[in-house]
C-alpha positions in Angstrom: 0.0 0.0 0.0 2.6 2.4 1.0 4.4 1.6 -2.4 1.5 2.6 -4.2 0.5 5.5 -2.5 3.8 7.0 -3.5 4.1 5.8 -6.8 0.5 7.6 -7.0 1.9 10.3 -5.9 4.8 10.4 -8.4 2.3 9.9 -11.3 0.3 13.2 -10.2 3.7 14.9 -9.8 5.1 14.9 -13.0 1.7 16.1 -14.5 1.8 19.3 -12.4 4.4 20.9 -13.5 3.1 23.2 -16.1 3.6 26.5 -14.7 4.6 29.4 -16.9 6.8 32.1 -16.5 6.2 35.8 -17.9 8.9 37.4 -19.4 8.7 40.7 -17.4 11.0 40.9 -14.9 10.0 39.6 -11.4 9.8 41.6 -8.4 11.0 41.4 -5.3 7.9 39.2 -3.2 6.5 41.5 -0.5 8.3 38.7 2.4 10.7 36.5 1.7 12.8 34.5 4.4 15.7 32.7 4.1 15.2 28.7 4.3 17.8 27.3 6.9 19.3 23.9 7.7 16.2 22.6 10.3 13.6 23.1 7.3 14.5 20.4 6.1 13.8 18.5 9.2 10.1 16.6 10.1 8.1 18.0 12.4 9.6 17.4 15.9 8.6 16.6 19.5 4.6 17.2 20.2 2.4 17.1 22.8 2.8 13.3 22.2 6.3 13.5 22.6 6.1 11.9 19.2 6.3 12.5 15.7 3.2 14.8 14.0 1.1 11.7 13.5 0.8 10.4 16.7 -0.7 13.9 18.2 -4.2 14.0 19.2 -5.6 16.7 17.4 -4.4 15.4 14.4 -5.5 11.8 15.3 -9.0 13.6 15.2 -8.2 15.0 11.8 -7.9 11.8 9.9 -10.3 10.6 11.8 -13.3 12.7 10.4 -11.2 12.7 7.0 -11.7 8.9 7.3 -15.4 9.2 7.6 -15.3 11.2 3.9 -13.9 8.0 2.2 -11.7 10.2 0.2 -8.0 9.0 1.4 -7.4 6.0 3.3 -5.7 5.8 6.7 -2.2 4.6 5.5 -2.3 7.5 3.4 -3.2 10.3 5.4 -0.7 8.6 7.8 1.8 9.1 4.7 0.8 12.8 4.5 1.1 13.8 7.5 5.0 11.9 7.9 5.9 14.0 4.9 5.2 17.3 5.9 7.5 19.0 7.0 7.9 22.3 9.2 9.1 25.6 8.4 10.3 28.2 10.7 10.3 30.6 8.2 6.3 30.4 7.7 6.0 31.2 11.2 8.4 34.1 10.6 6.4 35.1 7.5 3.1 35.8 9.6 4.1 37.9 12.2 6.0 40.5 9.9 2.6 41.1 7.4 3.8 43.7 5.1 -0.3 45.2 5.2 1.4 46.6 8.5 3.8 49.2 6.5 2.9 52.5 6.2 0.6 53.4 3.1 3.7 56.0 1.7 5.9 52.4 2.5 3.5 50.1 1.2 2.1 52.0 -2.2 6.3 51.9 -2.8 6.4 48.4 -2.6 2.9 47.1 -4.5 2.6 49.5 -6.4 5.4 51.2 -7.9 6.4 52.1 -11.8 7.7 48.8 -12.5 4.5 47.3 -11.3 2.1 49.1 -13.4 4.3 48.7 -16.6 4.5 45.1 -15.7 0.5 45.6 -15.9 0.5 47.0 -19.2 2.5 44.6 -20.8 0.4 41.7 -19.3 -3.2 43.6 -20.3 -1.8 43.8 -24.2 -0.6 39.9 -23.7 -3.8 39.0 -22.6 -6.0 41.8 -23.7 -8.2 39.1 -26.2 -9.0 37.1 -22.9 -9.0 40.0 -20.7 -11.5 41.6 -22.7 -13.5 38.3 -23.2 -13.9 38.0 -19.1 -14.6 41.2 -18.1 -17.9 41.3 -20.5 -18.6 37.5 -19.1 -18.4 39.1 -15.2 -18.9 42.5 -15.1 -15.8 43.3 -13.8 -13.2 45.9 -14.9 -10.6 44.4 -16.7 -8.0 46.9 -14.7 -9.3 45.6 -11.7 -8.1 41.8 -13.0 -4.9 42.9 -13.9 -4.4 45.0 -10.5 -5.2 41.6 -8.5 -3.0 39.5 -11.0 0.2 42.5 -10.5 -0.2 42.8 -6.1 -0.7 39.1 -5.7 2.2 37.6 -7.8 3.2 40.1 -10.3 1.8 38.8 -12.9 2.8 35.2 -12.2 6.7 35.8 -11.6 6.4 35.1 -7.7 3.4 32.8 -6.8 5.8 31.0 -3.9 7.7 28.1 -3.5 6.7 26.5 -0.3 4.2 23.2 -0.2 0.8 24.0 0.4 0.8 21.0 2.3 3.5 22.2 4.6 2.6 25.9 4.5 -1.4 24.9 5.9 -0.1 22.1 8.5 3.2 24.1 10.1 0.0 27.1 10.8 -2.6 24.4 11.2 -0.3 23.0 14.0 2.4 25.1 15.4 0.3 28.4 14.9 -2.1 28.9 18.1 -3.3 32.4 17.2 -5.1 31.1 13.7 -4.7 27.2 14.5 -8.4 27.0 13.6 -8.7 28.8 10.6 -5.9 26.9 9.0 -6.9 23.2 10.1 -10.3 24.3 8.0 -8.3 25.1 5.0 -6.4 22.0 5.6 -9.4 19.9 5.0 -10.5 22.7 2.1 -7.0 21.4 0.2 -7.4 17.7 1.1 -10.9 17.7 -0.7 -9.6 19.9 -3.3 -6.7 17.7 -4.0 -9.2 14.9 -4.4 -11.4 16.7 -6.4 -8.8 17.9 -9.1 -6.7 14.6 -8.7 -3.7 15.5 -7.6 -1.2 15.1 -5.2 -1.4 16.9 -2.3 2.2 16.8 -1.8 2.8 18.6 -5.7 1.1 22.0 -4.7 3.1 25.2 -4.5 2.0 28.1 -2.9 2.9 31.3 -0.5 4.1 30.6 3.2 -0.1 31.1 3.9 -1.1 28.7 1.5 -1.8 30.7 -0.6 -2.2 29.1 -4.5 -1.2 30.2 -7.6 -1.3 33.7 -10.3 -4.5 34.9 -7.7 -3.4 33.1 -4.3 -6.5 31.6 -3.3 -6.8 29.8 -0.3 -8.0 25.8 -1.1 -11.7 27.5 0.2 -11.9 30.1 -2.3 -10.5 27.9 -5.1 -12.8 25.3 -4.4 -15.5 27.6 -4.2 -15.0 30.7 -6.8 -12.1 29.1 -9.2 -13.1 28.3 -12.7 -12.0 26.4 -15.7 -12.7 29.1 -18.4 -11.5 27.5 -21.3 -12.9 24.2 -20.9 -10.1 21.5 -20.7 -11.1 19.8 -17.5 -9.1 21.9 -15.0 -9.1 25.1 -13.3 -5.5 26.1 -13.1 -4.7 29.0 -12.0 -1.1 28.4 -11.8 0.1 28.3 -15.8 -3.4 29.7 -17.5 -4.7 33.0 -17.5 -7.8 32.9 -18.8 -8.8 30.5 -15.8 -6.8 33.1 -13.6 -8.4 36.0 -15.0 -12.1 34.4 -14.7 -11.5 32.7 -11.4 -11.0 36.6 -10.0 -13.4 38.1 -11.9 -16.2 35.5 -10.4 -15.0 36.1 -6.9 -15.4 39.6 -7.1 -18.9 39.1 -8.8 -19.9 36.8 -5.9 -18.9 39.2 -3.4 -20.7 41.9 -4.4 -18.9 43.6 -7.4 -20.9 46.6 -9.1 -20.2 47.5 -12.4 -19.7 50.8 -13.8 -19.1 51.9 -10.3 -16.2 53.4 -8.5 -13.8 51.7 -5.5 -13.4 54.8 -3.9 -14.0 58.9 -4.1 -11.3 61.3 -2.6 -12.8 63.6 0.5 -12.4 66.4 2.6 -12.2 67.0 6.2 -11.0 68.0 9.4 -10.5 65.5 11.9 -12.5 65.7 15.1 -12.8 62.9 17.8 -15.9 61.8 16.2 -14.4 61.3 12.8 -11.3 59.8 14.2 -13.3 57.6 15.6 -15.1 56.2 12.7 -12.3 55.8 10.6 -10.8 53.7 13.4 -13.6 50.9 13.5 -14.1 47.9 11.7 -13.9 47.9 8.0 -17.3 47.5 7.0 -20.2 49.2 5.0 -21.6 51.5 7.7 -22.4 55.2 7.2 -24.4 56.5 4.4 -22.2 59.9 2.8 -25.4 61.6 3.7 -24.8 60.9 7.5 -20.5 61.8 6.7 -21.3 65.1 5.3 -24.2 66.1 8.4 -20.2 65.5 10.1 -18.5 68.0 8.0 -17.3 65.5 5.7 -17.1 66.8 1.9 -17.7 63.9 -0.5 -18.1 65.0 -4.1 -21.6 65.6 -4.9 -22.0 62.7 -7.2 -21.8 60.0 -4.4 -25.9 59.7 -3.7 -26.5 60.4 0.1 -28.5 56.7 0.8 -24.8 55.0 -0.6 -22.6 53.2 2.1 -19.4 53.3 2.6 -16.4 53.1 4.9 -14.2 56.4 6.1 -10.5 55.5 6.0 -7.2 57.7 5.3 -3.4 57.3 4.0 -0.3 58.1 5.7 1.0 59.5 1.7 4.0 60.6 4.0 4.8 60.8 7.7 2.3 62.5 9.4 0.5 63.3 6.3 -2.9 62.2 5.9 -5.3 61.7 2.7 -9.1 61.0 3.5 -11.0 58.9 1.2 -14.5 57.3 1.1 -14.4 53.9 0.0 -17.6 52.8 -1.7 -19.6 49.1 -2.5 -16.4 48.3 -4.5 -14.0 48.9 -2.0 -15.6 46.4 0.2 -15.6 44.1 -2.0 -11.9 43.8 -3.1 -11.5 43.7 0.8 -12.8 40.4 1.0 -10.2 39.2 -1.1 -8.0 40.7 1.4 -8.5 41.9 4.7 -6.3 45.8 4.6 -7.1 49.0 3.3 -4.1 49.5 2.5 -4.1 46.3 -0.1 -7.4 47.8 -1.9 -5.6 51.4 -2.0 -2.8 50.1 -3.8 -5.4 47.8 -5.8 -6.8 50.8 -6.8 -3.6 52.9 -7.7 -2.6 49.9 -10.1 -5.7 49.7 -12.0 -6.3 53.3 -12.5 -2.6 53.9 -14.1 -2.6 50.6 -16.5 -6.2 51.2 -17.5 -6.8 52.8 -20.9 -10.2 54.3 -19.6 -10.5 57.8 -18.7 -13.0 56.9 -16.0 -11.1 56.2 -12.4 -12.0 53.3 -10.4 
């Protein structure tokens, strides 16, 4: 059994490796550690005192994965003796570069290089990019801003195993234990699902996958195979890529026509201070903003929602924007204001509208 299982495994390998590099040149990724010698080392002493397998909560794992039918036990026994643990994942999310400043962060995401990078890609691609955006409703801009901040256009979609990447948080992680044991099971099933070895996927130190970097979840749930050949790979095709974003952002919300965010004026009182400091959600009408002062150009209807946030554009320096539907919606995809601001800067400077985002 256990000679078949990796000769299984072997089979799905050299199948996977089909991922394509763009010529532009690659950027820098927004973290990057240095592997070191214990990487390459298993998993150590547990609460067991024992290798990985042998600890409880991942006894009760494979347990309820055993109840699916989808993997047998010698094999989720093999999984789990071939992952290994990386420091530097742990490393990787406690430094989040979402915590930079905005005059920092724009620098890094969303610099000159990026946005040429974007332009290039958009006339590579503009046949399919065109194609999706009328199948969606969604800007094209917008896809090519989401390809360019996530992976720069496909140069740097990480090198780490999922499978170590989702089981190194899933079990050495407290503070998101939970949330990564989920999407543990989410890339199990997916695996199964697409027929392929769980030990072949590459992704970000989060687990993140491919040109977008969905999480197993959202690829299981929003990915899709746009030009009909079976798969939804996100990894080597773009017009799978492109559509697999575009449908996400439809299914959370995305209005078309519609702008991410207006530019406003203020001055900052406790009050307003105070709003922009809570949760990032769809809150305050610009009607109730502007009974605060708040100047929000006059074509943002007073019944429309939206969430008061500002930029450090340098120290000490603030802008003040109000982000609309839109804004919220690319939030989803990732939880920082910063990240749709720079979303944002990209598509409006590789776009060939007039109209701004």
């Amino acid at each position: 059994m256990r000679l078949a299982w990796i000769l299984g495994f072997a089979i799905l390998l050299a199948g996977c490796e089909r991922v394509k590099q763009p010529a532009e040149k690659p950027l820098k990724p927004l973290t990057s550690a240095s592997a070191t010698a214990v990487e390459n080392d298993k998993f150590g002493i547990t609460d067991s005192g024992l290798d990985l397998v042998r600890r409880s909560d991942v006894q009760s794992f494979m347990a309820n994965e055993l109840q699916k039918g989808h993997y047998s036990q010698q094999q989720l026994n093999e999984f789990f003796q071939n992952v290994q643990f990386k420091p530097s994942i742990i490393k990787g999310m406690d430094r989040p570069g979402t915590s930079l400043p905005w005059y920092t962060f724009a620098q890094n995401n969303a610099n000159n290089l990026r946005i040429n990078n974007g332009k290039v890609f958009w006339k590579n691609h503009a046949e399919t990019l065109k194609s999706v955006s009328k199948r969606y409703g969604v800007a094209p801009e917008l896809l090519v801003a989401i390809i360019g901040i996530e992976t720069n256009y496909g140069t740097t979609m990480g090198s780490y195993r999922v499978a170590d990447a989702l089981t190194t948080l899933g079990y050495h992680y407290p503070r998101r234990a939970a949330y990564f044991q989920r999407e543990l099971v989410e890339f199990l099933q997916l695996a199964y699902e697409e027929k392929r070895n769980p030990l072949s996927f590459k992704g970000s130190f989060a687990g993140a996958m491919g040109m977008p970097q969905f999480m197993p979840s959202s690829y299981r749930q929003y990915a899709v195979d746009w030009d009909g050949d079976g798969q939804r790979d996100i990894w080597g095709n773009t017009g799978d890529t492109l559509a697999s974003v575009a449908n996400y952002m439809k299914q959370h919300g995305w209005k078309t026509g519609q702008p991410i965010a207006v530019p406003v004026n203020l001055q900052i009182t406790p009050q307003i201070q105070a709003i922009i400091d809570q949760p990032t959600e769809l809150k305050y009408t610009a009607g109730q903003l502007r009974q605060l002062g708040v100047v929000i150009p006059s074509n943002i209807q007073d019944q429309e929602k939206g969430i008061l946030y500002q930029l450090e554009r340098m120290p000490g320096k603030y802008e003040y924007w109000f982000g609309l539907n839109n804004f919220y919606t690319i939030w989803q995809y990732n939880h920082s204001r910063h990240y749709v601001a720079a979303v944002r800067k990209i598509a409006n400077n590789v776009s060939y509208s007039s109209a701004k985002l």
